[in-house]
VOTORMI-218926 format. One line per field, with one value per atom (N, C-alpha, C, O): residue number from 1; atom name; x, y, z; residue in three letters. Coordinates in steps of 0.001 Angstrom, whole numbers. Each point is the difference from the previous one (the first is absolute). Layout:
resi <- (NUM:...)
name <- (CA:...)
px <- (X:...)
py <- (Y:...)
pz <- (Z:...)
resn <- (ALA:...)
This chain:
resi <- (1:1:1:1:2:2:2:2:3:3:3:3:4:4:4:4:5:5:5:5:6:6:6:6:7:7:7:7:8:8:8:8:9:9:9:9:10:10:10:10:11:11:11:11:12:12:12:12:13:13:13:13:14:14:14:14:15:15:15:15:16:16:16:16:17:17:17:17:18:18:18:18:19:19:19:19:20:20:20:20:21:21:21:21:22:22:22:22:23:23:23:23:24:24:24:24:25:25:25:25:26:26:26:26:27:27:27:27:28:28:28:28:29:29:29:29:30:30:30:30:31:31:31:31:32:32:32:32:33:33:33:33:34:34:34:34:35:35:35:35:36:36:36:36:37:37:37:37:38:38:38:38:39:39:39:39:40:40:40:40:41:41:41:41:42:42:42:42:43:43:43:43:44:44:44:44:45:45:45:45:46:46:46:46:47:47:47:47:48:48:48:48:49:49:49:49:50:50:50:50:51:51:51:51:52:52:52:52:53:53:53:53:54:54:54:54:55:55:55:55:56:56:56:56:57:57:57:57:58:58:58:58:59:59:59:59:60:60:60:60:61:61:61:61:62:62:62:62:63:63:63:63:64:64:64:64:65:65:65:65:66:66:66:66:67:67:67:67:68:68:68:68:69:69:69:69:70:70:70:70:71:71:71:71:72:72:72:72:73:73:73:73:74:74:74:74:75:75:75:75:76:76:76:76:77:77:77:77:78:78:78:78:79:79:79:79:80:80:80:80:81:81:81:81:82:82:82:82:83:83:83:83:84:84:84:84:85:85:85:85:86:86:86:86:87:87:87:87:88:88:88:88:89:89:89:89:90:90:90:90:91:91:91:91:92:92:92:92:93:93:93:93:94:94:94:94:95:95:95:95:96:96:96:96:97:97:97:97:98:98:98:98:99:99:99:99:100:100:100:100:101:101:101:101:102:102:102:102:103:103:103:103:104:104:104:104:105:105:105:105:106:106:106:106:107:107:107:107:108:108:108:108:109:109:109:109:110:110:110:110:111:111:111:111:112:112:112:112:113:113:113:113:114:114:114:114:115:115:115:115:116:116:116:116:117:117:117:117:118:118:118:118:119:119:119:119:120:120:120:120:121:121:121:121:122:122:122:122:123:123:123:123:124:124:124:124:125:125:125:125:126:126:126:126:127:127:127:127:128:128:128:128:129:129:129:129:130:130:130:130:131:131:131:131:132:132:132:132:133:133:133:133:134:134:134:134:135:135:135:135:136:136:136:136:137:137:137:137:138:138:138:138:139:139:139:139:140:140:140:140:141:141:141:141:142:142:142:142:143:143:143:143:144:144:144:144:145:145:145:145:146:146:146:146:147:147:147:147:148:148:148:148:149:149:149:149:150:150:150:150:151:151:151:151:152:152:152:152:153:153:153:153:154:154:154:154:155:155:155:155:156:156:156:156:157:157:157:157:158:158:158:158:159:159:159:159:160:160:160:160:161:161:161:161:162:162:162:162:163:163:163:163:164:164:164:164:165:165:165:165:166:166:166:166:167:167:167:167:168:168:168:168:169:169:169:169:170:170:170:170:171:171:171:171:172:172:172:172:173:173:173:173:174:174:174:174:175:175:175:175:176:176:176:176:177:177:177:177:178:178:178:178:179:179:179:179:180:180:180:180:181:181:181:181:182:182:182:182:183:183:183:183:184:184:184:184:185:185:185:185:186:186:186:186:187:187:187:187:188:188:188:188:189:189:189:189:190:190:190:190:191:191:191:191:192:192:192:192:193:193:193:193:194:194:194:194:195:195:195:195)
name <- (N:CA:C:O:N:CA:C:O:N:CA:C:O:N:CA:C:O:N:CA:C:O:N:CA:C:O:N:CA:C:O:N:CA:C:O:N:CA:C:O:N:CA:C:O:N:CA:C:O:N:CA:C:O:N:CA:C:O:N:CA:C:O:N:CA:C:O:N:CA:C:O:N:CA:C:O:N:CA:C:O:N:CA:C:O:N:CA:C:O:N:CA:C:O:N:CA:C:O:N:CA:C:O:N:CA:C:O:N:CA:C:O:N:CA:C:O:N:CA:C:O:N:CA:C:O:N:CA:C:O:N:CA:C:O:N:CA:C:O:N:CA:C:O:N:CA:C:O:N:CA:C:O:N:CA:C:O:N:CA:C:O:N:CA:C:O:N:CA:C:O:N:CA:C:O:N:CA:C:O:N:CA:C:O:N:CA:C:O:N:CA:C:O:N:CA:C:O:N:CA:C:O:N:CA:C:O:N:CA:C:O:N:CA:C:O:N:CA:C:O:N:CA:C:O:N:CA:C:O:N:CA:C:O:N:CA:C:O:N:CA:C:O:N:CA:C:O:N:CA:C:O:N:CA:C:O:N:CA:C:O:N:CA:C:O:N:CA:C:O:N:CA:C:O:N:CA:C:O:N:CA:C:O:N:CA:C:O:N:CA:C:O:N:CA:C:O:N:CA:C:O:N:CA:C:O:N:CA:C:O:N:CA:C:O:N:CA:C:O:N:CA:C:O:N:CA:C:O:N:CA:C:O:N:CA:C:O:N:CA:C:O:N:CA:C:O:N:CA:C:O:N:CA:C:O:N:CA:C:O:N:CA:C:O:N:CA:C:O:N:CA:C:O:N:CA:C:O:N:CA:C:O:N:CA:C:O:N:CA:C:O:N:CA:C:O:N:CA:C:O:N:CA:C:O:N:CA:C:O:N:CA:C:O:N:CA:C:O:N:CA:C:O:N:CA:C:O:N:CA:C:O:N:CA:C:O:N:CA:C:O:N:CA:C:O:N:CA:C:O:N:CA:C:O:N:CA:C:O:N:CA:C:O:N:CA:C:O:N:CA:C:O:N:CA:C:O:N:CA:C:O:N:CA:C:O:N:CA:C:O:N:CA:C:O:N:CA:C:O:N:CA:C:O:N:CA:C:O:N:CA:C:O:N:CA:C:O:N:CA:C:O:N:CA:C:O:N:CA:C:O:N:CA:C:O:N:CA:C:O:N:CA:C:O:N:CA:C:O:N:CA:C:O:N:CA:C:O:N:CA:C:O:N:CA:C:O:N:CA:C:O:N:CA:C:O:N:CA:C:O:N:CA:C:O:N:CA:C:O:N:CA:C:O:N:CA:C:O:N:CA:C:O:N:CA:C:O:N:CA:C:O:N:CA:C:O:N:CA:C:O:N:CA:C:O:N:CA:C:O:N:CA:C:O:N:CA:C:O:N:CA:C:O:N:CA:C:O:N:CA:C:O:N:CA:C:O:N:CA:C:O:N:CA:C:O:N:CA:C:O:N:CA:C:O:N:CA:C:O:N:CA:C:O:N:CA:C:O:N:CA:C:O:N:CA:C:O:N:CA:C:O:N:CA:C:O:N:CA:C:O:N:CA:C:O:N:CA:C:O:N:CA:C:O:N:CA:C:O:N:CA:C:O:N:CA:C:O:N:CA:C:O:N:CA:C:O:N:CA:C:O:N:CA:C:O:N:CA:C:O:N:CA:C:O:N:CA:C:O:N:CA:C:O:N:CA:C:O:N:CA:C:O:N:CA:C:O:N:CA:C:O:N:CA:C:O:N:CA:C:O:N:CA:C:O:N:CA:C:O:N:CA:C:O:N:CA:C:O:N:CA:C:O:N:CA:C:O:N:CA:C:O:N:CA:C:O:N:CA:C:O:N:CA:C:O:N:CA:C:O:N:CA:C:O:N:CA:C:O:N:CA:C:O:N:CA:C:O:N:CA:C:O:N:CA:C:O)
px <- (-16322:947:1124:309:156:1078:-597:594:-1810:-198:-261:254:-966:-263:1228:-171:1532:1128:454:274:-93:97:-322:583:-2101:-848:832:450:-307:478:1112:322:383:1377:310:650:-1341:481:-358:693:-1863:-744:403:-295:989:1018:1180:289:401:1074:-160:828:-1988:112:-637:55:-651:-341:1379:340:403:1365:1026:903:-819:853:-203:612:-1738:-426:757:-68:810:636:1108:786:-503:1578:-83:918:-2811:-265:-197:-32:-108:-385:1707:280:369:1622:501:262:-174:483:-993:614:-1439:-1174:684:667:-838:1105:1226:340:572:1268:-13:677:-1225:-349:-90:651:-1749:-526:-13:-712:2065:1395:1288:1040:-1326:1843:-167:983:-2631:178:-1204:-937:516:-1090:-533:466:-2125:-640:-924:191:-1396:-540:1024:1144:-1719:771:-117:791:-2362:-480:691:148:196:327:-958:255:-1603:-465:667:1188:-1437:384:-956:-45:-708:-885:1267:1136:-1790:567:-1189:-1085:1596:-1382:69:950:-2116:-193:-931:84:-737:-728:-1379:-1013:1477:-1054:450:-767:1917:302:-338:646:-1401:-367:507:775:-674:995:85:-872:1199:-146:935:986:-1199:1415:1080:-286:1055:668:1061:652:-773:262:1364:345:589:1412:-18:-704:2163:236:826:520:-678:263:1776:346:331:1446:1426:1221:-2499:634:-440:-862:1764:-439:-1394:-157:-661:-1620:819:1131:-1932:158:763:-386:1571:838:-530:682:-1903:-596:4:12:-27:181:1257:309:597:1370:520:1174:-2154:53:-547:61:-624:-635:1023:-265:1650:847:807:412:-398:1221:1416:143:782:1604:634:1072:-2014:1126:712:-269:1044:755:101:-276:705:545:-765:449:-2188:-1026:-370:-1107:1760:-389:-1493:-227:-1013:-1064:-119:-908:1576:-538:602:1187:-2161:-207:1479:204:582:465:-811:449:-1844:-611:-744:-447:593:-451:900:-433:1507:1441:-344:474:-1069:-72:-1185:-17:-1080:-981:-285:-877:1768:176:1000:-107:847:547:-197:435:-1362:-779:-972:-203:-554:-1411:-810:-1194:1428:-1341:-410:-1031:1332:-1313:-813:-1042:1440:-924:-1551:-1021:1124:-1191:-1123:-951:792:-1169:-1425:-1229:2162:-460:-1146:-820:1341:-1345:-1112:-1032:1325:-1428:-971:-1197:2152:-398:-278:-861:1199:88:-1399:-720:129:-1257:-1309:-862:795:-953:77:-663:1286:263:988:231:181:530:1413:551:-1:1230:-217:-943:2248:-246:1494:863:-1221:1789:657:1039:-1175:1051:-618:-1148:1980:-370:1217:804:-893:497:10:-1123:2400:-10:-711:104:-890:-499:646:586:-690:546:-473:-1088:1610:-657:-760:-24:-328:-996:1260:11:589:1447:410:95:190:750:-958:-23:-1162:-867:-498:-175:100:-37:523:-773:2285:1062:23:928:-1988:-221:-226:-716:1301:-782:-1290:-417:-442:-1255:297:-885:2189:686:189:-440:780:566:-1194:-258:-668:-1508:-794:-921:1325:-604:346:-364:950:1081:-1179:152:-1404:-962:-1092:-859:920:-1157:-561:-1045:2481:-165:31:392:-920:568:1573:829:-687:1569:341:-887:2407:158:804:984:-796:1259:1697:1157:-1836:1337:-445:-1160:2463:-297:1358:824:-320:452:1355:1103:-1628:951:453:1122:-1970:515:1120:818:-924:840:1910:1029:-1566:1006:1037:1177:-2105:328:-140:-672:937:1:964:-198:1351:542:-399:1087:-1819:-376:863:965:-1858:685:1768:679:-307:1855:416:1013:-1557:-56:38:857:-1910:-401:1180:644:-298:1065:1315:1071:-1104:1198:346:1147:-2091:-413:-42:-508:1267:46:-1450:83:-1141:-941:-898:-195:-298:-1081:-914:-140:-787:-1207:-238:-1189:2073:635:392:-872:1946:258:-1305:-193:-1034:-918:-1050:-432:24:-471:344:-869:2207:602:378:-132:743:459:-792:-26:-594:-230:-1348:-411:-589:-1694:-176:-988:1943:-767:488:-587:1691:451:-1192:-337:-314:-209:-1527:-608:130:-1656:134:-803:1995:-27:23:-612:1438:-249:-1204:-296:-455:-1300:-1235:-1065:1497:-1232:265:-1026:2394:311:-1672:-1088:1738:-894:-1584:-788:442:-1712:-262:-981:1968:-601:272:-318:873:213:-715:-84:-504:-407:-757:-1092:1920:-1159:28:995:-1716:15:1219:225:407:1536:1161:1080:-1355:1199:-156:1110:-2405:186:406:178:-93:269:1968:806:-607:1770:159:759:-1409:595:164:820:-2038:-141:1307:462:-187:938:1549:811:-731:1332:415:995:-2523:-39:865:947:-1448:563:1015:514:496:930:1051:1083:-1691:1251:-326:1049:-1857:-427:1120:687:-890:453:1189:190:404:1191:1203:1150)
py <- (2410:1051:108:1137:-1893:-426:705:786:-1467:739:1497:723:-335:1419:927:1142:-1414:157:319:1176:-2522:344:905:910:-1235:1599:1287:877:-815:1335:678:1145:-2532:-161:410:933:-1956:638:958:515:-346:1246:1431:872:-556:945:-99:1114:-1865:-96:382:666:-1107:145:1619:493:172:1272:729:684:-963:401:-422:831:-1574:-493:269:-427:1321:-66:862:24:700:666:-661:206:-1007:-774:-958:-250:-434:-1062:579:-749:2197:547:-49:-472:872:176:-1339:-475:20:-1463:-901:-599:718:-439:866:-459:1999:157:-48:716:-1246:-488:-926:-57:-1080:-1213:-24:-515:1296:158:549:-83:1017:873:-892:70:-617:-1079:-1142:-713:-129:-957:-207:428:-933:-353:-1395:-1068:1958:-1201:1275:1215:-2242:1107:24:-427:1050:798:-904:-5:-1099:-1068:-1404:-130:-767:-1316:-963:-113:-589:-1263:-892:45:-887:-1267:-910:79:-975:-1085:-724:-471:664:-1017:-115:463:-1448:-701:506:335:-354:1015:-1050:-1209:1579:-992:-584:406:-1476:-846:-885:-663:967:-206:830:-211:858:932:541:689:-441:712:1536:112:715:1387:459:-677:2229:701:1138:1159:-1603:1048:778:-283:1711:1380:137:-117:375:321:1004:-63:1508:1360:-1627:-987:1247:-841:313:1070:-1809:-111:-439:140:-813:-1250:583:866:-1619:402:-858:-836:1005:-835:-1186:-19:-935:-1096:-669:-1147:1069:-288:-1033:-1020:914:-1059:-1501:-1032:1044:-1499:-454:-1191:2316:-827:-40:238:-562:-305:678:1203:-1492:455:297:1019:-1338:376:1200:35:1193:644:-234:-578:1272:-202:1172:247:759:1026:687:-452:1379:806:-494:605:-2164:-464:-312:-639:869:-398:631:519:-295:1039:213:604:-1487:824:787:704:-113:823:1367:147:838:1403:1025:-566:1684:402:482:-93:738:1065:-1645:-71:-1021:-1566:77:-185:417:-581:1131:-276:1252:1259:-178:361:-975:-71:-1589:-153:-794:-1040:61:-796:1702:-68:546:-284:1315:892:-834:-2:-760:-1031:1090:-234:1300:926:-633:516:-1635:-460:-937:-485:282:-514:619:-680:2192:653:-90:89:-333:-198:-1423:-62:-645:-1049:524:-630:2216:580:32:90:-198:-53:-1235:29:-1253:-1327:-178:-868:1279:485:668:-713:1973:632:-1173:-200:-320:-763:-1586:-859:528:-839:-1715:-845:1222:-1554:-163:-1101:2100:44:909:758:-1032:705:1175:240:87:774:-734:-123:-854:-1239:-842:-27:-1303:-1346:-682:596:-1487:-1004:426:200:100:672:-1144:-1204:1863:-1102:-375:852:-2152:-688:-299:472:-955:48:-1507:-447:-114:-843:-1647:-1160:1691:-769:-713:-1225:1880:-472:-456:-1128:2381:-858:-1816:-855:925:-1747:-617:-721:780:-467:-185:-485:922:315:-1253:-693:101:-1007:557:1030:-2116:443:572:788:-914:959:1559:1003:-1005:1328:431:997:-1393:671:795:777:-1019:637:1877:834:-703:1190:883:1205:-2082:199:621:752:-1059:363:1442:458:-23:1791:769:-581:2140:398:236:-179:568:-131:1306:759:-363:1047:1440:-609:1609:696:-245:225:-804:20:-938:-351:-90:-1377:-477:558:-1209:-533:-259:526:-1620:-447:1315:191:318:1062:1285:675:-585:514:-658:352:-1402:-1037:-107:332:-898:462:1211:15:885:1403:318:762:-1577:-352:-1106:-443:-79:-1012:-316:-696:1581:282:-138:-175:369:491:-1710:-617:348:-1713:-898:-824:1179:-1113:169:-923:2450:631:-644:290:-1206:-449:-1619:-445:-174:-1302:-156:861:-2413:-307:-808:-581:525:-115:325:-498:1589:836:-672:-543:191:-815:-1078:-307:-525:-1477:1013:-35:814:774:181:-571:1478:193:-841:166:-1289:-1174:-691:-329:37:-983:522:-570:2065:647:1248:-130:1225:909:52:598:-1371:-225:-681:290:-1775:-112:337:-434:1225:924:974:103:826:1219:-1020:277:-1285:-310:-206:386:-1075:-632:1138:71:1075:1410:874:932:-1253:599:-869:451:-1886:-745:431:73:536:41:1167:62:624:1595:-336:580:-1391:-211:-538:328:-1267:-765:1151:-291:1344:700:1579:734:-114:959:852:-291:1699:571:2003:583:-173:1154:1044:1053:-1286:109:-462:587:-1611:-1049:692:168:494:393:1691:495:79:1445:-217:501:-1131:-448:-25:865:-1850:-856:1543:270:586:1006:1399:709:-659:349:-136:848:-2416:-203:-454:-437:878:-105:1581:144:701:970:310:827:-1114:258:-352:572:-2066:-828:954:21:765:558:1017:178:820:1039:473:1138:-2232:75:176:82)
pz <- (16138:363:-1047:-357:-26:-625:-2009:-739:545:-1045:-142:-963:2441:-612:248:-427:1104:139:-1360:-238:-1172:-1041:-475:-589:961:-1380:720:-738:1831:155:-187:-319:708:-348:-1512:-473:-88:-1263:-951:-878:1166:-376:292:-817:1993:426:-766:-436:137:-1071:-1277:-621:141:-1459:-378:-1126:2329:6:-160:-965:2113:374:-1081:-97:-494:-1144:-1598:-978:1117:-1664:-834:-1228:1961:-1400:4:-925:1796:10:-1286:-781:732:-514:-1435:-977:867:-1456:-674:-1102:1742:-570:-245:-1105:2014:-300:-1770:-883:899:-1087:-927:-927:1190:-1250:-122:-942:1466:-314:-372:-1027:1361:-872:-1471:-909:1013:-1599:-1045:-1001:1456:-842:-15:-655:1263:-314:-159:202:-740:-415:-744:674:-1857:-180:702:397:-523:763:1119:55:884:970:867:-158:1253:1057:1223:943:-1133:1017:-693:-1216:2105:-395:1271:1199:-2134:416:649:-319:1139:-64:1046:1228:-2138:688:1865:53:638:1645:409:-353:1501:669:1317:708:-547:1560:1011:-217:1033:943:-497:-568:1042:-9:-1938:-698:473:-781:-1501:-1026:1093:-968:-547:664:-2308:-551:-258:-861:992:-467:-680:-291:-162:-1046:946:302:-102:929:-847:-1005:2067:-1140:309:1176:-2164:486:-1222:-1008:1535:-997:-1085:520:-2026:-507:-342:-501:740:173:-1045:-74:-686:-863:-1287:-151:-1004:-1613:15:890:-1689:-658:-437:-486:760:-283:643:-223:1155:1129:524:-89:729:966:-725:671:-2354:-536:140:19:104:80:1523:285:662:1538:834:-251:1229:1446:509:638:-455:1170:-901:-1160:2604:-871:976:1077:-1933:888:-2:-552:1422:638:-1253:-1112:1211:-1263:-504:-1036:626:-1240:-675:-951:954:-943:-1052:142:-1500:-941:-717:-1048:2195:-247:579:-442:1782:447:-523:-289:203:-410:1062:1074:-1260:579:944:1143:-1300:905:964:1145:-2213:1194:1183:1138:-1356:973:1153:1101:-1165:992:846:1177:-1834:161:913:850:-1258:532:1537:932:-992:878:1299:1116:-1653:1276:232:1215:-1797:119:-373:192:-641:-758:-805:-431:-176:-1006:758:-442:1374:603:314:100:30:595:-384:776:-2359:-753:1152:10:620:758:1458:668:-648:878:-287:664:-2110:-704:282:287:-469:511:1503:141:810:1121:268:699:-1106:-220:-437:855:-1800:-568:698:-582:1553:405:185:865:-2807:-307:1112:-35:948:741:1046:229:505:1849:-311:-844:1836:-155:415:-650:1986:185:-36:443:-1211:-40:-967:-717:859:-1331:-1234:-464:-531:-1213:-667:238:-1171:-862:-1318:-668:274:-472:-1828:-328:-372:-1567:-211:1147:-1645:154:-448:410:-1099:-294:1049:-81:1165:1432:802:491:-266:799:17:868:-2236:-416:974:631:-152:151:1758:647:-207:1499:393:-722:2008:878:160:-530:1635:178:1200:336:793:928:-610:563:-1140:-688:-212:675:-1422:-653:1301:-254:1568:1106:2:829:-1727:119:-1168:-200:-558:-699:904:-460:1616:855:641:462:-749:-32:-1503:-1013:1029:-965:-49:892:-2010:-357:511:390:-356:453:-679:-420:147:-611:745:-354:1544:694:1048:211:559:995:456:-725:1454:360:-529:145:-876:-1182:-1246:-468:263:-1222:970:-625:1611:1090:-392:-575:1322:-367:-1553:-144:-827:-1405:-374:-1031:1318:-499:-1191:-947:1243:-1390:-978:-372:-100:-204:-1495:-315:-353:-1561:-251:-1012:2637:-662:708:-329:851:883:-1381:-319:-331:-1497:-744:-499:413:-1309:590:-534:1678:-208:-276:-9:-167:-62:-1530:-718:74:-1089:-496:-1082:1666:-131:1177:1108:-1827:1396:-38:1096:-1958:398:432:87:280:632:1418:868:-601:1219:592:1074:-1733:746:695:1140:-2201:-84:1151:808:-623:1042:1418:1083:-1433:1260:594:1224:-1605:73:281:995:-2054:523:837:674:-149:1312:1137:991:-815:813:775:1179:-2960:700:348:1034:-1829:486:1654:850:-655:1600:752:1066:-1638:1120:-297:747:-1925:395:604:420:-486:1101:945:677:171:1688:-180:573:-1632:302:-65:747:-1531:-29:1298:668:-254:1012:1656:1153:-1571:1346:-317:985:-2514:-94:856:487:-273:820:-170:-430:674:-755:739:-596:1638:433:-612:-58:-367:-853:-1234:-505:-470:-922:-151:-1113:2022:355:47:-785:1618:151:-1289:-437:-601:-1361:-1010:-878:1477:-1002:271:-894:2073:589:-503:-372:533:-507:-1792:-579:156:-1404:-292:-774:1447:-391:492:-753:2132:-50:-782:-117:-683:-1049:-1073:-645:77:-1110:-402:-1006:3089:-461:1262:431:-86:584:-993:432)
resn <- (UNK:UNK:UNK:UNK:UNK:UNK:UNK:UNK:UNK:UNK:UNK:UNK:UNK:UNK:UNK:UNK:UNK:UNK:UNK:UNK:UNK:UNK:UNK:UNK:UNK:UNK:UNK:UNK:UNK:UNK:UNK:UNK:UNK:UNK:UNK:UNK:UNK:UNK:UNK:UNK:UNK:UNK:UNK:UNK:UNK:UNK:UNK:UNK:UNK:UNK:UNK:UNK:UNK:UNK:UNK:UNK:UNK:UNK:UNK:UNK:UNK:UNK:UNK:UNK:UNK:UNK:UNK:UNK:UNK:UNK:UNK:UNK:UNK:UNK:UNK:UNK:UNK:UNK:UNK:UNK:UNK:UNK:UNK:UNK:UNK:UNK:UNK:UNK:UNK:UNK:UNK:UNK:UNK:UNK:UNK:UNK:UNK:UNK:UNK:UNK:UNK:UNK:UNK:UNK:UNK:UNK:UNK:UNK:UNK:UNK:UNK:UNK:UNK:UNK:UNK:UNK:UNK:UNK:UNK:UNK:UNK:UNK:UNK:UNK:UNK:UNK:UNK:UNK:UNK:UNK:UNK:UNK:UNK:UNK:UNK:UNK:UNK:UNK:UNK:UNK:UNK:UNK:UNK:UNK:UNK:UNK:UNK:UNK:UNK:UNK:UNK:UNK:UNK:UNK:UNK:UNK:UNK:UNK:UNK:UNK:UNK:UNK:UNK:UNK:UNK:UNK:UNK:UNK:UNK:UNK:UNK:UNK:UNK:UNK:UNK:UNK:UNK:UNK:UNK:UNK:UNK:UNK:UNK:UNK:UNK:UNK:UNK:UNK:UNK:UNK:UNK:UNK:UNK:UNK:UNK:UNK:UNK:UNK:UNK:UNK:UNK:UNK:UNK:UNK:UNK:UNK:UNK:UNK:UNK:UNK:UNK:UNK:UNK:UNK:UNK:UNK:UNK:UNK:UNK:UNK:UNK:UNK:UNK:UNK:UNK:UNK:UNK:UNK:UNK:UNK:UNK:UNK:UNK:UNK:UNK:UNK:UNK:UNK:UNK:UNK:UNK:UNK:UNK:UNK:UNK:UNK:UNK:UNK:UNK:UNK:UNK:UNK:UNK:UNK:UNK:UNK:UNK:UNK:UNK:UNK:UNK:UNK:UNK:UNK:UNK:UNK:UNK:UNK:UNK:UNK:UNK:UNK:UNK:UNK:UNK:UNK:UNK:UNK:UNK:UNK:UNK:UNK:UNK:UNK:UNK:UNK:UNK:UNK:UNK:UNK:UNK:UNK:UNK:UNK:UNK:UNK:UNK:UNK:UNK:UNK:UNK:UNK:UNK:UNK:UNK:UNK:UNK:UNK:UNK:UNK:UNK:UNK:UNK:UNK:UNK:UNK:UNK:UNK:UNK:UNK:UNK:UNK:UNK:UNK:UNK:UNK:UNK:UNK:UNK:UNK:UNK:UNK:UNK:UNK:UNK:UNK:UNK:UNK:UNK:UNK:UNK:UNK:UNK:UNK:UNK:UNK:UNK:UNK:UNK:UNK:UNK:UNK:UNK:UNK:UNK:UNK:UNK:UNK:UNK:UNK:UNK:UNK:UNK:UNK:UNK:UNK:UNK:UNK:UNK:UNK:UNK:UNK:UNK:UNK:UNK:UNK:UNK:UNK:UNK:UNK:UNK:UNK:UNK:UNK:UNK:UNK:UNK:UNK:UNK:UNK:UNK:UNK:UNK:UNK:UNK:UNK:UNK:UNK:UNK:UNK:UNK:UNK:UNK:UNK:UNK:UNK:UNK:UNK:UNK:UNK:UNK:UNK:UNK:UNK:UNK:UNK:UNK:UNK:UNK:UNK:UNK:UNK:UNK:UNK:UNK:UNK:UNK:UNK:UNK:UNK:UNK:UNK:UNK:UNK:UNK:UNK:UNK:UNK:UNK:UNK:UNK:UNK:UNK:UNK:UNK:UNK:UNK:UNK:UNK:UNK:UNK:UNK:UNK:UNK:UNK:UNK:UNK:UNK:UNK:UNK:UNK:UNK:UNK:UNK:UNK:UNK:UNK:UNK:UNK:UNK:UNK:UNK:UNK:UNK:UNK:UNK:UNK:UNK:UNK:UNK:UNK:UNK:UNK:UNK:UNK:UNK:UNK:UNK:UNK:UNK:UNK:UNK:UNK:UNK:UNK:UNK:UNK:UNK:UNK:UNK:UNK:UNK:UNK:UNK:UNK:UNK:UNK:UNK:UNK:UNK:UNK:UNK:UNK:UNK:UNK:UNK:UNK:UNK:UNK:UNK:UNK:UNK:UNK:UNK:UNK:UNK:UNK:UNK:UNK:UNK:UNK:UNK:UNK:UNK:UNK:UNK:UNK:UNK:UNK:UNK:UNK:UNK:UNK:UNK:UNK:UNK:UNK:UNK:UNK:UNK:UNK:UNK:UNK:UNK:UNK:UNK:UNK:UNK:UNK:UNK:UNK:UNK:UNK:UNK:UNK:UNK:UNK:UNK:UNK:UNK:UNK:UNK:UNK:UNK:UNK:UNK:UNK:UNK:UNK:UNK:UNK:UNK:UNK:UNK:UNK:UNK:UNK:UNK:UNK:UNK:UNK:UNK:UNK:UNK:UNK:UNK:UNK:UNK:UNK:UNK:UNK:UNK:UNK:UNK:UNK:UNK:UNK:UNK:UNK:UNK:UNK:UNK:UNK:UNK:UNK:UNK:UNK:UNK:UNK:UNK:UNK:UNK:UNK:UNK:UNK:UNK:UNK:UNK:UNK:UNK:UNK:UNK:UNK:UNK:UNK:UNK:UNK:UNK:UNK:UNK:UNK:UNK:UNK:UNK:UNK:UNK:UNK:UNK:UNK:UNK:UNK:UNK:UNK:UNK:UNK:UNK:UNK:UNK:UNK:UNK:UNK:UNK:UNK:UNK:UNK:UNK:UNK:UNK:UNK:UNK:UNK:UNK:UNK:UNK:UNK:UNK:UNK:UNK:UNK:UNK:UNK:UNK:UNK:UNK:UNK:UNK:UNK:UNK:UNK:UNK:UNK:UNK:UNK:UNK:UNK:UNK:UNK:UNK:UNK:UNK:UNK:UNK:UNK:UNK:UNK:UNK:UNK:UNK:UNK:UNK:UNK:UNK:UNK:UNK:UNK:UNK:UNK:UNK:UNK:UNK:UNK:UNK:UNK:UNK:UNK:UNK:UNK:UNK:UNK:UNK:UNK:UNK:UNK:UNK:UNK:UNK:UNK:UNK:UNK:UNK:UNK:UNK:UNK:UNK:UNK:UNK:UNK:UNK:UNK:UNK:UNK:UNK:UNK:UNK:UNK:UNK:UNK:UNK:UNK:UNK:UNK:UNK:UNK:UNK:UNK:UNK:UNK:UNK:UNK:UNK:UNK:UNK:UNK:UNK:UNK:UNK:UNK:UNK:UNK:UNK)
């Protein structure tokens, strides 16, 4: 139930969203060089790795000088990034992932293979679903980026405070998932979006 929910789910969106998704691709790729898509290898269920799609935000080459970003004060990110980051429109490219299966519309954001390392074998249960565009915890952190941007070392902040925060509030959700619980999550995804 839950998967063919996705396909439809998101398959209705990206019908419904495509010229949003054509403009945005070209704004990208008029105000910065580089494509319009930004890769990035995370691990999804069962531990498996895949490439998940984000509108690309950041200057090329950005990702060697860190995985974490910090909110406005990060001068990789692109001006048309900061707009795009802040609405979570770059996120959308991830319906795509969503369609073909490597992700759900709700679940556990997935993680880069960096951190995952770093998981208890408690925490790794949070592996047992697909990952999600939205969930629980990303509810919660909705600011996440401006949380880091204020910390004199974000990747120690996230490391210590912030990942096992949000893992412990997405085990409540695996261990209680149900296709009601994910209709609410999708619900109040959008009222934080667009309140």
């Amino acid at each position: 139930m839950k998967r063919l929910f996705d396909i439809l789910f998101s398959f209705a969106l990206l019908l419904l969203l495509l010229p949003l998704f054509l403009l945005i691709a070209l704004l990208v790729a008029v105000t910065s060089p580089g494509g319009a898509l930004f890769r990035q290898v995370r691990v999804g269920k069962e531990g498996r790795e895949f490439r998940l799609l984000k509108f690309r935000t950041m200057r090329p080459g950005s990702e060697s000088k860190g995985q974490i970003t910090v909110g406005s004060r990060d001068p990789r990110v692109t001006s048309i990034g900061q707009l795009l980051r802040r609405t979570k429109c770059d996120e959308l490219p991830q319906l795509f992932n969503v369609l073909i299966g490597d992700m759900s519309v709700v679940g556990p954001r997935p993680e880069v293979p960096k951190y995952v390392a770093m998981y208890t074998s408690e925490q790794r249960r949070v592996l047992n679903v697909r990952p999600g565009i939205t969930g629980p915890a990303s509810i919660q952190y909705i600011n996440e980026n401006e949380l880091l941007g204020q910390s004199a070392d974000p990747d120690r902040t996230y490391i210590e405070e912030v990942m096992p925060t949000k893992l412990a509030i997405d085990l409540r959700y695996v261990e209680s998932a149900s296709m009601m619980t994910d209709l609410k999550i999708i619900g109040a995804t959008a009222l934080k979006l667009f309140r």
